[in-house]
Each structure stands twice: as structure tokens, then as C-alpha cells.
C-alpha positions in Angstrom: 46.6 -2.2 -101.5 44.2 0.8 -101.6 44.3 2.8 -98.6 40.8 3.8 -99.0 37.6 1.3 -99.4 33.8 2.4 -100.7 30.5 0.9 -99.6 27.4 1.5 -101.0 24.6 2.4 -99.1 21.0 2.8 -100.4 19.5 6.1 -98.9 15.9 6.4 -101.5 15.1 3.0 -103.6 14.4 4.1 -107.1 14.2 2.4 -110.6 16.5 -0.9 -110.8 18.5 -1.2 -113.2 18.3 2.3 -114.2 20.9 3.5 -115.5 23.0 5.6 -112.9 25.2 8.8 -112.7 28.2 9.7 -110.6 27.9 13.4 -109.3 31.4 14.9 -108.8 31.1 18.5 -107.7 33.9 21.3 -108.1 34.2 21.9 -104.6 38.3 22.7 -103.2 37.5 20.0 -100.7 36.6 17.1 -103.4 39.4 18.1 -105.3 42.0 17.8 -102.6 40.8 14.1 -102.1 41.0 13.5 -105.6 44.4 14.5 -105.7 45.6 12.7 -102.6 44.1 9.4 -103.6 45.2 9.4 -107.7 42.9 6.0 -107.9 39.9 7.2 -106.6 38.2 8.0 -109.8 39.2 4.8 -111.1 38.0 3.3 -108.6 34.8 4.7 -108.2 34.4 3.6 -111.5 35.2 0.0 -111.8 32.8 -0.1 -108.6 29.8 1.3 -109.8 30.7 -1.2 -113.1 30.7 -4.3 -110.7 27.8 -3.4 -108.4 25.4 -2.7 -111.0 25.1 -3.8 -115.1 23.2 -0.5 -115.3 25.3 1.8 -118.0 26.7 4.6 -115.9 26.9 8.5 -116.8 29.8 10.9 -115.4 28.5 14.3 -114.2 30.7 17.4 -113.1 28.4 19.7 -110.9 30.3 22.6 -112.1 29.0 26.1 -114.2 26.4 27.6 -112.3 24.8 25.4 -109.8 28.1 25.3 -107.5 28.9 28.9 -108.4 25.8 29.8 -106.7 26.3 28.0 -103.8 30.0 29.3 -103.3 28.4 33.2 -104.0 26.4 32.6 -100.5 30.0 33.9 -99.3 32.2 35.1 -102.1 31.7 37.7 -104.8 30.7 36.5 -108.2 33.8 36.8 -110.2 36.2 34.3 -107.4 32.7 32.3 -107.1 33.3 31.6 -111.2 37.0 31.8 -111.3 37.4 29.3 -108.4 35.1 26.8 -110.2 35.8 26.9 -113.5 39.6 25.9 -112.0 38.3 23.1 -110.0 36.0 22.0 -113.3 39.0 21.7 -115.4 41.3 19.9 -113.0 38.3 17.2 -112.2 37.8 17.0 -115.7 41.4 16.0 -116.4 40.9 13.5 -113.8 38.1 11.6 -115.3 39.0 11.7 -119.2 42.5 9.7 -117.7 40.0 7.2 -115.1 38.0 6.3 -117.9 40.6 5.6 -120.3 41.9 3.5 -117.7 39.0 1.8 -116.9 37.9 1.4 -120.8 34.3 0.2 -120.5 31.9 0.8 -123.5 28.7 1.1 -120.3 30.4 4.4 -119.3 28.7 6.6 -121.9 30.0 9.6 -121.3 30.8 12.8 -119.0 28.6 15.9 -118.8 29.0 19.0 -116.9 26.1 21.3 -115.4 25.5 23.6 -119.0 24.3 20.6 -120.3 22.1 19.6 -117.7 20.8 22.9 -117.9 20.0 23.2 -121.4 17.0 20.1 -121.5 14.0 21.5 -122.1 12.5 19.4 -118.9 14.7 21.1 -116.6 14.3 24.5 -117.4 10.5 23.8 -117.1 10.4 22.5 -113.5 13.1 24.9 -112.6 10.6 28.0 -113.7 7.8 26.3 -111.7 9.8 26.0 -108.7 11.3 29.6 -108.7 7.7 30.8 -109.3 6.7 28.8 -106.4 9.6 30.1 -104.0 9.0 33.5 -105.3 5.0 33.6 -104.8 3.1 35.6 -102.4 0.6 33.1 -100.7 -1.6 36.3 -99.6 -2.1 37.1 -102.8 -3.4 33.8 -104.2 -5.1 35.0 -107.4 -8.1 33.0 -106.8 -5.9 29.3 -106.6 -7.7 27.2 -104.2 -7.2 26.3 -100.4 -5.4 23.2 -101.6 -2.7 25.0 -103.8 -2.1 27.9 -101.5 -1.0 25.0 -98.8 0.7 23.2 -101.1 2.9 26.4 -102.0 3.5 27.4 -98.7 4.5 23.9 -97.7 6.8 23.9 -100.5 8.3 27.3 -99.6 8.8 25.5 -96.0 10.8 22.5 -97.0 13.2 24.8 -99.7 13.8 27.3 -96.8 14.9 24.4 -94.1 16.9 23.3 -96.9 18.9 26.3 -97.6 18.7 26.6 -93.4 20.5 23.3 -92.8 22.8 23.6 -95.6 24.3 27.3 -94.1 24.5 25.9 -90.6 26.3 23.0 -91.5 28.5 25.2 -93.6 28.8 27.8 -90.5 29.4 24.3 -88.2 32.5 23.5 -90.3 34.2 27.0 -90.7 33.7 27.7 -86.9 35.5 24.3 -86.4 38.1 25.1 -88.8 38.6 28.4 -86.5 37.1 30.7 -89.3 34.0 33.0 -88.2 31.0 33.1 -89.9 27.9 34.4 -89.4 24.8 32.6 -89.9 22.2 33.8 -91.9 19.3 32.6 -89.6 18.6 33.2 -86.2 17.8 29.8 -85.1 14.4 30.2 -84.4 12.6 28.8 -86.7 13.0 30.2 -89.9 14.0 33.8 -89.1 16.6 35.6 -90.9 19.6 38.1 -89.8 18.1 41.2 -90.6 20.0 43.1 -93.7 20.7 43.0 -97.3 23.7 41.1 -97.3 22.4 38.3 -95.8 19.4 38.3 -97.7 21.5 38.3 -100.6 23.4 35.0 -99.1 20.6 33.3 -98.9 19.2 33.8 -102.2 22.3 32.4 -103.8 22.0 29.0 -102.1 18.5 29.0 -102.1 18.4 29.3 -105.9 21.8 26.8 -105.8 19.4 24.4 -104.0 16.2 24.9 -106.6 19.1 24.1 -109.5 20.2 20.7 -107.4 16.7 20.1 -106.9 15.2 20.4 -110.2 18.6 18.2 -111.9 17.8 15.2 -109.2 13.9 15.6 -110.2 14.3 15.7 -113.7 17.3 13.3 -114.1 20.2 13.6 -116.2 20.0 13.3 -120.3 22.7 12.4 -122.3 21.8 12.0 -126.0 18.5 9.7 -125.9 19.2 8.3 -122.9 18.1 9.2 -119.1 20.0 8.8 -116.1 18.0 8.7 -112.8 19.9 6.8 -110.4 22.2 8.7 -108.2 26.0 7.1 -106.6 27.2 9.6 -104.2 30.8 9.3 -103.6 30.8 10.9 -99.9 32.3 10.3 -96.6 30.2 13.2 -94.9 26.8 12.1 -96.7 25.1 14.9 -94.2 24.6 18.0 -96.4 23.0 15.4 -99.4 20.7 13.8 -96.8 19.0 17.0 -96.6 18.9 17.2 -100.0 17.5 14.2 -100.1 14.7 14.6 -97.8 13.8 18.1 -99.3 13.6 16.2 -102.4 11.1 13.2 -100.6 8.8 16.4 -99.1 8.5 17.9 -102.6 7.4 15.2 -104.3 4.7 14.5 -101.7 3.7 17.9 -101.9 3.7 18.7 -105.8 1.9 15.1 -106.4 -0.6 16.2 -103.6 -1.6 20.0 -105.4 -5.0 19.6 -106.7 -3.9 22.6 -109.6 -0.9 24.3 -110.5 1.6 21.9 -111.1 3.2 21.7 -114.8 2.5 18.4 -116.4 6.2 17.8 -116.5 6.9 19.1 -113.2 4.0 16.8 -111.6 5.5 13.7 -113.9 8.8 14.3 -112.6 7.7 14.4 -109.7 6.2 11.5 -109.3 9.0 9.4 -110.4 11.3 7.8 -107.7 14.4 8.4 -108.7 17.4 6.6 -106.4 20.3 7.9 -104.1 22.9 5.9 -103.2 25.8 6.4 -101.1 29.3 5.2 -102.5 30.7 6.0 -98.8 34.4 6.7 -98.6 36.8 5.7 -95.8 40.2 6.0 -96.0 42.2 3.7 -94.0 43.9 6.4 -91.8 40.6 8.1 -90.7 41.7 11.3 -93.2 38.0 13.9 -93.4 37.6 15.7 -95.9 35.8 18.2 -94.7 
């Protein structure tokens, strides 16, 4: 008997029977689980399999969108070295779950380089930086309709990035480790000084590199993959995500001018989140 049961839970309807990915990010904490519970991969699997007859994609958030997140505290070399560990040892993981599980509708695993290299990515990832990185009192002429639109968008990235560091602050200061915030707490206001500034920017541009991948969706030869499983048993940090996500679209499909054609068409496109929620049977967090 499993000591350890998943539910899924539908957080944003998309397409049905699209066909889905399972996001498994190099994190220490995922990792650990992993190797406590040598079935869980399996598992997750064979579920996915048996709750949907949609064919189902394996992705490893590794390479640079967790390196960036991890260099909001860490230096750049033990943000790279720590991942590219935690890559491999997930990797290992899934080659032997899918052997196990030996099903021709799992069509493959991909990691974050090749995610990154689609041509539709690195377009609505441009558009979004340039958005982030524009100065609304310097509009170049753009309407009152895109100025708004750009400062709304700047709005829901920077709550984002806000919620994300005091929910990582939250957990270190439980675990007894301090940690400064990076914002105040009103509002949007930042902690004076480079280094924090510097903080931010690494998660912020981690978040535009999460955000732009759920967007766009994942490709894997000439097939898409829009429809998210989650495997979680804190879904908190990606129902931010996912509501930054919900605000974008609104926004972006709302801009009278600006938008790429691909970023507005991605845009536009529901793409689904689903929670594959984890609970082991002896209440163990990972945390």
C-alpha cells in the first residue's frame, strides 16, 4: 500500500483533451520527496495515464529558469552547480518511471533549453522583458490605452515576484533561518540598495521565463502541450503564478497596440492548471 495518495484538482479549465505536461522542478525540496517516496514518479505517471487519454509530456524545470530563481539568494556559480545536480538526479528518476510505466502516450521528457529554444517563446519572452523594462513616462507617442495596459502589466509581474519572496522569507523564518525581504510591505516598495535590487531582478526575470513557458505551451517535435498537472502538496507559490498568468492575459488581450501577434495569440489561449495534490499518509511537508 502507498503511503502517499494524489488528487487532482482543477485550478484554470483549459483545452480538453489537450494533451498535458508534468512540470518537475530542480528544487532540493522536490528532490528529497522524490527520494523518500521511490514510486512517486511512477505513480504520477500511471495517474495522469488513467485520468486523462490525453498523451502526456515530462518536463524538468531545470537550466535557467530555476537558476534564476535560486540567484535571488545565492551567487551564480552554486545557483548553476546546485541545479544542474538536482537536474541530473530527477532525470535518472524519470528515464527508470517511465520504463516502468512503458506507455507509448508518454512522448517524451524535455528540460528548460529546449523550452527555451522555440521561436514562440523567445518572442513573447522579448515582449514581456520590454514591457517590464519600459518607462511609462516616456511613452513614445503609444496611446492612453497601451501606457495602462503596460503599467498594469508591470503591476501584476511585480506582486508576483512580491508574493513569491515573502512566501520564500515565510518559510526560511519558520525553518529558523533569517532573511530579509526585499519589499517593505507597503505596497510595492523596495529595501533600498543594490543587493536587493539585484534579488529581485533574478526572480522577477525567473517569473517572466515561467510565465512566458505556461503562455506559450510546451513543444515537443510537432506536437504542443498546453495542459498543466502540478504535482504539489503546497500549491501556494503556483496559485500566484497562476493568477499573474489570468491578469496578463486580460490585460495583453485588452491593449489596443503593442502586443506581438504571437504574444496577443498566446495570450488569448486558455491554457489549463491542474493540481496533482500530494498527501502522504503520515502528514510529512515538504516544505
Amino acid at each position: 500500500m502507498n503511503q502517499f495518495s494524489l488528487k487532482n484538482k482543477i485550478h484554470i479549465k483549459g483545452n480538453q483533451g489537450g494533451a498535458i505536461y508534468l512540470p518537475l522542478c530542480a528544487k532540493p525540496a522536490f528532490v528529497k520527496l522524490i527520494n523518500k517516496h521511490e514510486d512517486l514518479l511512477e505513480d504520477c505517471l500511471r495517474h495522469c495515464l488513467a485520468t486523462t487519454k490525453a498523451d502526456v509530456l515530462v518536463f524538468i524545470a531545470d537550466g535557467d529558469v530555476m537558476t534564476e530563481a535560486v540567484m535571488a539568494t545565492e551567487t551564480a556559480s552554486r545557483a548553476q552547480r546546485v541545479v544542474a545536480a538536482l537536474s541530473v538526479s530527477i532525470r535518472d528518476k524519470v528515464d527508470a518511471a517511465i520504463g516502468k510505466v512503458n506507455d507509448a502516450r508518454i512522448k517524451g521528457v524535455v528540460h528548460w533549453e529546449d523550452v527555451a529554444s522555440t521561436e514562440r517563446f523567445k518572442t513573447v519572452m522579448g515582449v514581456l522583458e520590454n514591457f517590464m523594462a519600459h518607462d511609462v513616462d516616456d511613452s513614445l507617442g503609444a496611446g492612453a490605452n497601451f501606457t495602462d495596459g503596460i503599467m498594469r502589466i508591470q503591476h501584476h509581474v511585480k506582486t508576483l515576484v512580491k508574493n513569491l519572496f515573502t512566501q520564500r522569507v515565510e518559510k526560511a523564518r519558520a525553518a529558523g533561518c533569517a532573511m530579509t525581504n526585499v519589499f517593505t510591505g507597503k505596497g510595492l516598495s523596495m529595501v533600498p540598495g543594490a543587493r536587493y535590487r539585484k534579488w529581485y531582478q533574478h526572480l522577477e526575470r525567473a517569473c517572466l521565463l515561467e510565465l512566458s513557458a505556461i503562455m506559450v505551451g510546451l513543444q515537443h517535435g510537432a506536437q504542443m502541450f498546453t495542459e498543466m498537472r502540478y504535482l504539489t502538496n503546497d500549491p501556494r507559490g503556483m496559485t500566484y503564478i497562476a493568477g499573474c498568468m489570468q491578469n496578463l492575459r486580460q490585460t495583453i488581450a485588452g491593449l489596443s497596440s503593442g502586443p506581438s501577434t504571437v504574444l496577443l495569440k498566446s495570450a488569448t489561449e486558455m491554457h489549463g492548471i491542474t493540481f496533482m495534490k500530494f498527501k502522504e499518509n503520515n502528514s510529512f511537508t515538504c516544505k
